[in-house]
N, C-alpha and C positions, 0 to 999 in steps of 0.2 A: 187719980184719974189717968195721969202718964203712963203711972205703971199698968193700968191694965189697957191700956189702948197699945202699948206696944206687946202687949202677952197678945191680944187679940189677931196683933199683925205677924206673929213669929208663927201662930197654929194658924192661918191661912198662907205662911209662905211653907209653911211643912206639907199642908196640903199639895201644894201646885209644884213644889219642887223634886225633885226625885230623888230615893234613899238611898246610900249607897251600901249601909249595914255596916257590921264592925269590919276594921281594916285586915282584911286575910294575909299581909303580906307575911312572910316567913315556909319554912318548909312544913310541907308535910309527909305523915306516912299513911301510905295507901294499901288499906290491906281489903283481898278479897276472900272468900270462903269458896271452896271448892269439892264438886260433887264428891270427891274422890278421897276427902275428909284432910287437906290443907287449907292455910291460909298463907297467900301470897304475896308478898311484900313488895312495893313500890313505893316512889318517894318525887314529891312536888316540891317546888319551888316555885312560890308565885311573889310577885311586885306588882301592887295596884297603885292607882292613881285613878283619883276618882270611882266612875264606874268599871273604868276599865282593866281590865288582868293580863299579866305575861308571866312569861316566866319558862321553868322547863318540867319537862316528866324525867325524873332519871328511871329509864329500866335498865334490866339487866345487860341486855346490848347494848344500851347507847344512850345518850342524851338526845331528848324531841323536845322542839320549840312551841309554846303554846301560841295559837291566833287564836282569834275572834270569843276571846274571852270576856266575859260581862257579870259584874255581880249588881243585882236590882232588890235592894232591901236585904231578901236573906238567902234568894236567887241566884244560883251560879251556873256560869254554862261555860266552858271553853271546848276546845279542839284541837289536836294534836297530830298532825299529819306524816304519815309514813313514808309515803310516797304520793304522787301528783293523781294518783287515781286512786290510795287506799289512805282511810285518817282513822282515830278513836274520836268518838261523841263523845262526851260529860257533860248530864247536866244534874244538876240537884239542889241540896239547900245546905246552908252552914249554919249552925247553932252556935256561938261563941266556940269552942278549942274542938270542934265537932263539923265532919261533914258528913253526909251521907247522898253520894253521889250513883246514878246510875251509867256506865260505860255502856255503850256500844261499838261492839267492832264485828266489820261487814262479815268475819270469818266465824264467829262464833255467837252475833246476835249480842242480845243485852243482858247484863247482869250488875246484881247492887255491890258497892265499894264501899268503905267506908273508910274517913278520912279523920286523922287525930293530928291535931300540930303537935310540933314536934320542941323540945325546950330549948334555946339558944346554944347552948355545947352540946348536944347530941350529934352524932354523927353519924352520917347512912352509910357505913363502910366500919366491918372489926376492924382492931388495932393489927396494923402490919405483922407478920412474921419473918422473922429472918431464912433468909434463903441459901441454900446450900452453895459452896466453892464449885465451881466449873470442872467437870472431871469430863472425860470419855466414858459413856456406859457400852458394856459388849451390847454386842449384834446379838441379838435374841432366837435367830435360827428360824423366825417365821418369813410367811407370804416370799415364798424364792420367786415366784408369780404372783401378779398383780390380786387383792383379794376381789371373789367374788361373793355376790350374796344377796339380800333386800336390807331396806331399812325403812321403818313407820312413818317419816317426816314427810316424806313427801305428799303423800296420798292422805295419812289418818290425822296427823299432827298431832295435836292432845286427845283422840281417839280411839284411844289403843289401850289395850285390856288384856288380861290373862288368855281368855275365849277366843278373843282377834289373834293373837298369838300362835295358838294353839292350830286354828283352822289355816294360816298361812304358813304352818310347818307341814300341815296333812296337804295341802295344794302347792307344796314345792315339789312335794313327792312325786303329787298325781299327775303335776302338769309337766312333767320332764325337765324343770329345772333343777332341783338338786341335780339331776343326769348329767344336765350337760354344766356344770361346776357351779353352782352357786349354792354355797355350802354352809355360809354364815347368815343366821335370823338376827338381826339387830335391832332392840330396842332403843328408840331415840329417847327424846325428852319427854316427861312427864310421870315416868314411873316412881318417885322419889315419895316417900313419906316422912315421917321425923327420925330425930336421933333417939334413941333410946339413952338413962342415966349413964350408961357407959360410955356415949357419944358414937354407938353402932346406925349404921345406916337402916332403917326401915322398909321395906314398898310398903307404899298407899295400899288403900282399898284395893283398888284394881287389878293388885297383884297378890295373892293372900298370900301363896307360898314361891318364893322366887328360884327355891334349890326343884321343887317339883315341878316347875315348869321346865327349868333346866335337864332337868331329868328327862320329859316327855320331849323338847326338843332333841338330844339326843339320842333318843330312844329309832327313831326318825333318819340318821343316819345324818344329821345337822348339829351348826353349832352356835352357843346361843351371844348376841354383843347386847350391849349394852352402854349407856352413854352417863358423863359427869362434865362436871367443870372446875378447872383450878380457883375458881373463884367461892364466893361462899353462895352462889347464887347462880343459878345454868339460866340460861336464855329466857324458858319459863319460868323463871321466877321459883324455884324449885330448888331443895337442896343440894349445893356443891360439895367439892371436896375437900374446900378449906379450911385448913388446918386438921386433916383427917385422910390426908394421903395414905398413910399405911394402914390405915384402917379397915379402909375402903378399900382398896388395893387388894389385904386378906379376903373380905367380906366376899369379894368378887370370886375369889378362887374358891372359897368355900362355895357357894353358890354353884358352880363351876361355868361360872361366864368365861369366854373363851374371845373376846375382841373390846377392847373400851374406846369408844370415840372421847374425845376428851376437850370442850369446846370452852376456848378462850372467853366468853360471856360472864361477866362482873370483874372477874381478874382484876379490868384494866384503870378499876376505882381504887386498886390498893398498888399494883406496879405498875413500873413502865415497861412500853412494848419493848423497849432495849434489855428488860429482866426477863423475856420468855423462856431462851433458852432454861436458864436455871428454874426455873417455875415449873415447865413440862420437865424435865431433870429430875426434879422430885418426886413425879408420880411413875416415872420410867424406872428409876431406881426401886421404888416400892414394887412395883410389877414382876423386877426381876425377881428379888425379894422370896416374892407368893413361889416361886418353884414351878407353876403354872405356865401353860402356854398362853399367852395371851396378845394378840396382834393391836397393837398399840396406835392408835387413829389421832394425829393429832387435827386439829380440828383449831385453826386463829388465820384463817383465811389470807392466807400467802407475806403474813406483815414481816416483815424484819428478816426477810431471804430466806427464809424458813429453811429452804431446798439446802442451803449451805451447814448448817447443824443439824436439821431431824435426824438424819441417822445418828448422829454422837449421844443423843438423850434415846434411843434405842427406838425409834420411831420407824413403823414399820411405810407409813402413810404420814402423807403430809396436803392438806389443801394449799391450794395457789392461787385460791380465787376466793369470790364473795359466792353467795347461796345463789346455786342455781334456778331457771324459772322455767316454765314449761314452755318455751318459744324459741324460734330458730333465734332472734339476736344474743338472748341469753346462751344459748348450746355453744353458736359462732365465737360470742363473745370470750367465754371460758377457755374455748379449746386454744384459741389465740392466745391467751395469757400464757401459753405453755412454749411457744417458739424457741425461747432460748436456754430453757433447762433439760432440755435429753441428757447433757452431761452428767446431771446429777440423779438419776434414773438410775438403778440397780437391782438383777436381787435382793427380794427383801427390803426396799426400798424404792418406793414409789410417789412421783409425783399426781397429785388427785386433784382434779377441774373440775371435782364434786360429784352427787349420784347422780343416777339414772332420770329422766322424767319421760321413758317411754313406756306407753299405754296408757298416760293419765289425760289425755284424750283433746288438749291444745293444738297438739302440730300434729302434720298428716304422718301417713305410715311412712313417705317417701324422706320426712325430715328425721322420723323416729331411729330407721336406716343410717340417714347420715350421723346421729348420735353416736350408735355403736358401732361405727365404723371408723369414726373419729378419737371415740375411748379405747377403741381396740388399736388402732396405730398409732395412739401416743404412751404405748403400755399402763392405761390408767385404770383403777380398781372399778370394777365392774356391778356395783350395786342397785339394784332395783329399785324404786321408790311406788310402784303401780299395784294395785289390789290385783294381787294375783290370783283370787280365786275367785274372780270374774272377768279375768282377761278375752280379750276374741282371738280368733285363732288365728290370723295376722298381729295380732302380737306376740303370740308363745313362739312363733315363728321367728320374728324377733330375734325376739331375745334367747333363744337358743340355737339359733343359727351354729353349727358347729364351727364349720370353716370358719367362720367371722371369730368365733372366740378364741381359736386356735391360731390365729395372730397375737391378739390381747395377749393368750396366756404360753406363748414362745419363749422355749428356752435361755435363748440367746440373753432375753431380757434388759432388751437394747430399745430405749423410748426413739419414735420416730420422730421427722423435721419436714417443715414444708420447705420443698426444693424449688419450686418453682412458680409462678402467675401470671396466670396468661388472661387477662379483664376479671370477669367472677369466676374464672375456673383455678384453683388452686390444685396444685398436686405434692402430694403430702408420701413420704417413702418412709419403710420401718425395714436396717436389716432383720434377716430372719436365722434363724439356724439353720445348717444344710446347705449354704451358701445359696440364698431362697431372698427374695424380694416380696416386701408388699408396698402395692403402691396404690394411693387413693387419688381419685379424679372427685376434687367436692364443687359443686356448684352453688357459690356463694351469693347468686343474683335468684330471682324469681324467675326469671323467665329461661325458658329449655334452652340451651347454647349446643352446637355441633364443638367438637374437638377432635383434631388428628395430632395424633402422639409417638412417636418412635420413639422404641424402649433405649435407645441409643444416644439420644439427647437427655437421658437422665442418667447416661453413664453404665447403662447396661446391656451388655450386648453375649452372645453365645447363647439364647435363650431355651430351653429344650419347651419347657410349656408354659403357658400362661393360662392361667385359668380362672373365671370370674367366678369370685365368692357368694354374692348374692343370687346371681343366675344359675351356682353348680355345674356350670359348663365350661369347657377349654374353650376358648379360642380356638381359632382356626391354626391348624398345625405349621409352628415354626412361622406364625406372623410375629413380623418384627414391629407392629405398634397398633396402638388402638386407635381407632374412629367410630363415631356414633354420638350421638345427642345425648344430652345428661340435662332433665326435667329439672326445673328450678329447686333450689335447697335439697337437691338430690344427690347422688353419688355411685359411683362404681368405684368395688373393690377388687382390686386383680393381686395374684400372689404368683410370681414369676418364678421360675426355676433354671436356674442356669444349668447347663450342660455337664460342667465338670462335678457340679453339687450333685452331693448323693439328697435323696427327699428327708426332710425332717419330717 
């Protein structure tokens, strides 16, 4: 009689009390399937307690922290947030060593995942490989000027195809950019399919034949880049180069890709940022290697001084910063990170505050302006990120402004320095060749500000012309300084000539 008066009491306390299901804690791996015929790999790490879940997402860039996770019988739901205004959803169900969750994320909507735990010694990271002795690699003989070019991240992201490719080589042609120098078509991330039995790199669907497109881009009078990562895993989750440097390296020249961005994302699960140098080393050495011209993009967003070795790992380009956004504090913010490395600015090596985001329709044309005006006098690689084959015709304006790029891509190839602050007006000086001045008035408040300036107080005097680059007009003959209002997040660009200077 006990015993069933207390079985009676345990199935009404099951009733009213709430389930929590088996204990998820332990790692998992998360794989997705994708249109383009991969499966992408990610890895969880949760600790429950109770009903409730934490833990982390490792992706390929980084560790995210889970909130407001909950498992309710065999119900799971957490969230993972990227930043304060963008997160991934998950919710789904767990079956015992089984989940099958649905992600959404605001950029790409929702799609199914599915989740396998993973066994106590596995590990979400191959076994280390040994890394080459520190040497000097030669100067490669590329980008004597800043490169220019487009690249698919900004605008398509993982929306980029053979087709897409194709139409944005015939619209560099038609819209006068190739003309006026942007010369390199770069594929970002997501072109990657598997390794073949010999461990050769693949394109996915999306790309059927990668030497025939190479082919049509130069056909075009273009050249074609292309992107990897030292890690075993690029940003998208997508095949890397690890362990398959020389491989890929050949694979590349055969194909006859002609620029590699090469982004730090997974790397940083198997070295440390103190092992970069050697790590990019190894694909630079490979590069040489191919006999091939290939303008070498390093791509680990300004860590470990970067500007101090990338040229010795033969690095033609170097980022100094984190991914740029489409808005003036991001533009602002980047071009700032650059103040104290002009020194290490050269032919053939350049420092990079990331691409382009003009015409991708965030910041007005007046901020777009100050972009390229900013890229242009701090001699920084000049790449597009905008669908250019529906640009408006204030933006091809833009972005082909001759004068404006004819700063960028000066000889002299001397990165410029803000000289001076006067409240939000900064004034930012790049020499030039021909004993030639450019000087920028950027207006770093919102609201329109007057400024009077004598070229004198910046140490430049004997002036024969001055002439504004955006307005394609001189100044008024033999004025010795500027005056006039400069519209918030706006800019004037002047390019000075002194007297004794023959014209570059």
């Amino acid at each position: 009689m006990h015993r069933i008066a207390a079985f009676v009491f345990l199935a009404i306390l099951s009733w009213t009390l709430p389930s929590f299901g088996k204990d998820v804690s332990g790692r998992w791996r998360l794989l997705r399937h994708t249109d383009d015929g991969n499966t992408l790999e990610t890895f969880l790490e949760i600790k429950q307690q109770g009903s409730h879940i934490s833990g982390t997402l490792l992706v390929a860039w980084g560790n995210l922290l889970i909130s407001d996770g909950r498992l309710q019988d065999h119900d799971i739901s957490f969230t993972v947030s990227i930043a304060p205004t963008y997160a991934f959803r998950f919710t789904g169900k767990v079956d015992g060593n089984e989940m099958q969750l649905i992600q959404y994320d605001p950029n790409v909507g929702s799609f199914p995942v599915s989740g396998i735990r993973m066994k106590e010694n596995e590990s979400t990271s191959p076994a280390r490989l040994p890394l080459p002795d520190l040497r000097e690699l030669p100067d490669n003989g590329l980008a004597r000027t800043p490169p220019m070019g487009w690249n698919s991240w900004n605008f398509f992201h993982d929306k980029i195809d053979d087709s897409t490719v194709r139409q944005i080589a015939d619209a560099m042609v038609a819209s006068g950019m190739r003309a006026a120098g942007y010369v390199y078509l770069n594929i970002d991330d997501t072109w990657q399919g598997q390794r073949d039995t010999a461990g050769l790199i693949q394109p996915n669907k999306k790309f059927p034949n990668m030497k025939a497109l190479a082919d049509y881009v130069h056909s075009k009078g273009l050249k074609l880049g292309i992107y990897s990562s030292p890690g075993p895993r690029t940003c998208g989750s997508y095949e890397g180069s690890y362990g398959h440097e020389e491989q890929d390296a050949n694979t590349f020249a055969e194909w006859g890709i002609d620029y590699l961005k090469y982004d730090w994302c997974s790397a940083f699960r198997i070295y440390q940022d103190s092992e970069m140098r050697a790590v990019y080393q190894k694909m630079g050495d490979a590069l040489i290697r191919t006999r091939r011209p290939i303008v070498y993009s390093l791509c680990q967003y300004g860590k470990e001084d970067v500007w101090r070795w990338g040229k010795l790992v033969s690095g033609n380009l170097w980022r100094t910063t984190g991914d740029i956004r489409d808005n003036a504090a991001s533009m602002f913010s980047n071009a700032e990170a650059e103040l104290e490395l002009a020194p290490w600015a050269e032919p053939g090596h350049w420092n990079d505050p990331d691409m382009l985001e003009v015409g991708n329709g965030s910041m007005s044309a007046e901020e777009y302006r100050t972009h390229l005006t900013l890229w242009s006098v701090l001699a920084a690689p000049l790449i597009a990120g905008n669908d250019i084959r529906n640009m408006t015709a204030e933006t091809r304006e833009t972005l082909t402004n001759s004068e404006v790029i004819a700063v960028d891509q000066d000889r002299l190839g001397k990165q410029g320095r803000r000289v001076l602050k006067r409240g939000d007006i900064e004034i930012w000086t790049r020499p030039l060749a021909g004993d030639a001045v450019a000087i920028a008035l950027i207006n770093m408040g919102s609201d329109d500000t007057s400024l009077s300036l004598e070229w004198k107080q910046l140490g430049i005097d004997d002036v024969a012309v001055a002439r504004d680059l955006w307005k394609h007009q001189d100044l008024p003959q033999k004025a010795s300084r500027y005056a006039g209002t400069i519209v918030g997040h706006g800019c004037v660009l002047i390019r000075v000539q002194r007297q004794h200077g023959s014209s570059s």
